[in-house]
N, C-alpha and C positions, 0 to 999 in steps of 0.2 A: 439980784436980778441979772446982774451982768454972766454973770455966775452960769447960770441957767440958759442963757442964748447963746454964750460959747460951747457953751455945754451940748446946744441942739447943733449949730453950725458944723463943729465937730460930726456930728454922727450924721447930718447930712452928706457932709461933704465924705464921711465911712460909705454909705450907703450908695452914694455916686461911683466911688472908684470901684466897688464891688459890681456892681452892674455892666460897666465897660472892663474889656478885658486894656492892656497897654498894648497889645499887638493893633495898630491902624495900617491904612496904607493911604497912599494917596494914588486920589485914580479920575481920568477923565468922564462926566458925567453925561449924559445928553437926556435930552426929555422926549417920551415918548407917549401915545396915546393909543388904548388895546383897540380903538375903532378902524373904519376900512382905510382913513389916511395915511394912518403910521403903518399897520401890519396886514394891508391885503397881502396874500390871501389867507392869511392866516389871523381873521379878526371875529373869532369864535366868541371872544368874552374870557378865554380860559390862558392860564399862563404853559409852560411846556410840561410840567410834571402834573396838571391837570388842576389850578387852585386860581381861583374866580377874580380875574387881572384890576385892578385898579391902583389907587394911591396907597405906596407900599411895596407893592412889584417889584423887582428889580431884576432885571436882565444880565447874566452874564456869560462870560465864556469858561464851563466848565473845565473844557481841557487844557488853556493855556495862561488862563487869569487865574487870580491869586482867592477867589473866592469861590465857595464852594456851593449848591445847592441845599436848600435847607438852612443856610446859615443867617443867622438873624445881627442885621447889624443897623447901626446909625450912620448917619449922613446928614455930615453937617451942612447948613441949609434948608434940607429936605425934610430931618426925619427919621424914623424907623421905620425899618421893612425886612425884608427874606429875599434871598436869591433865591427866584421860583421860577424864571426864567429866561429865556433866548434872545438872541437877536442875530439877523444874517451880516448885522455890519459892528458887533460887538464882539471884536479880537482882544486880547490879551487882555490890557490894565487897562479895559473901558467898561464903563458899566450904560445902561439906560433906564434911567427913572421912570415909572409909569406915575401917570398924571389922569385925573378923573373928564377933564376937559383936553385937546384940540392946542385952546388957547395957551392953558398953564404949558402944556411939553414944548409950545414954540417958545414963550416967553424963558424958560428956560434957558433954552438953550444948549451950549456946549461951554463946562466948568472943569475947575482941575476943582475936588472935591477931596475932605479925606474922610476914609470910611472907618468908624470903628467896629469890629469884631464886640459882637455882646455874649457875655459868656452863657 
């Protein structure tokens, strides 16, 4: 029996480090909500490359931060999500969480976060 649940633990713990690549970074978080408070005038519902903004979103800055569009990664705290889009006060190694509530993106706040890259 023991046998057998080291045996699973093992291929869990295979199945885990496959999934995360070891490339992380660490990066400032903030929380944000796709409604008119956080992103007048730009509170369509839709993220910057056109994909339907809620929990998961994640804001970044393509040209000068370390994460790309389209890239799918974990945050811890948070989650999974995709860098799908923008923000006009998210520079370099800051990212901003979208949240499906108001409440959750204030309660959040501003975090030092590390982000995993999922391969």
């Amino acid at each position: 029996m023991r046998t057998i649940t080291l045996l699973v633990l093992i291929l869990l713990l295979m199945s885990v480090l496959c999934v995360f690549s070891t490339k992380y970074f660490d990066l400032t978080a903030t929380g944000y909500y796709p409604g008119p408070e956080c992103t007048y005038p730009f509170d369509d519902g839709f993220t910057a490359i056109g994909h339907i903004a809620g929990k998961g979103s994640i804001a970044i800055d393509p040209v000068n931060g370390p994460l790309k569009f389209n890239q799918k990664v974990y945050v811890e705290g948070y989650g999974y999500g995709i860098c799908n889009d923008v923000g006009s006060a998210i520079k370099g190694w800051e990212i901003d969480l979208c949240f499906n509530t108001y409440e959750e993106a204030v309660e959040w706040g501003r975090q030092l976060v590390r982000v995993y890259i999922i391969k």
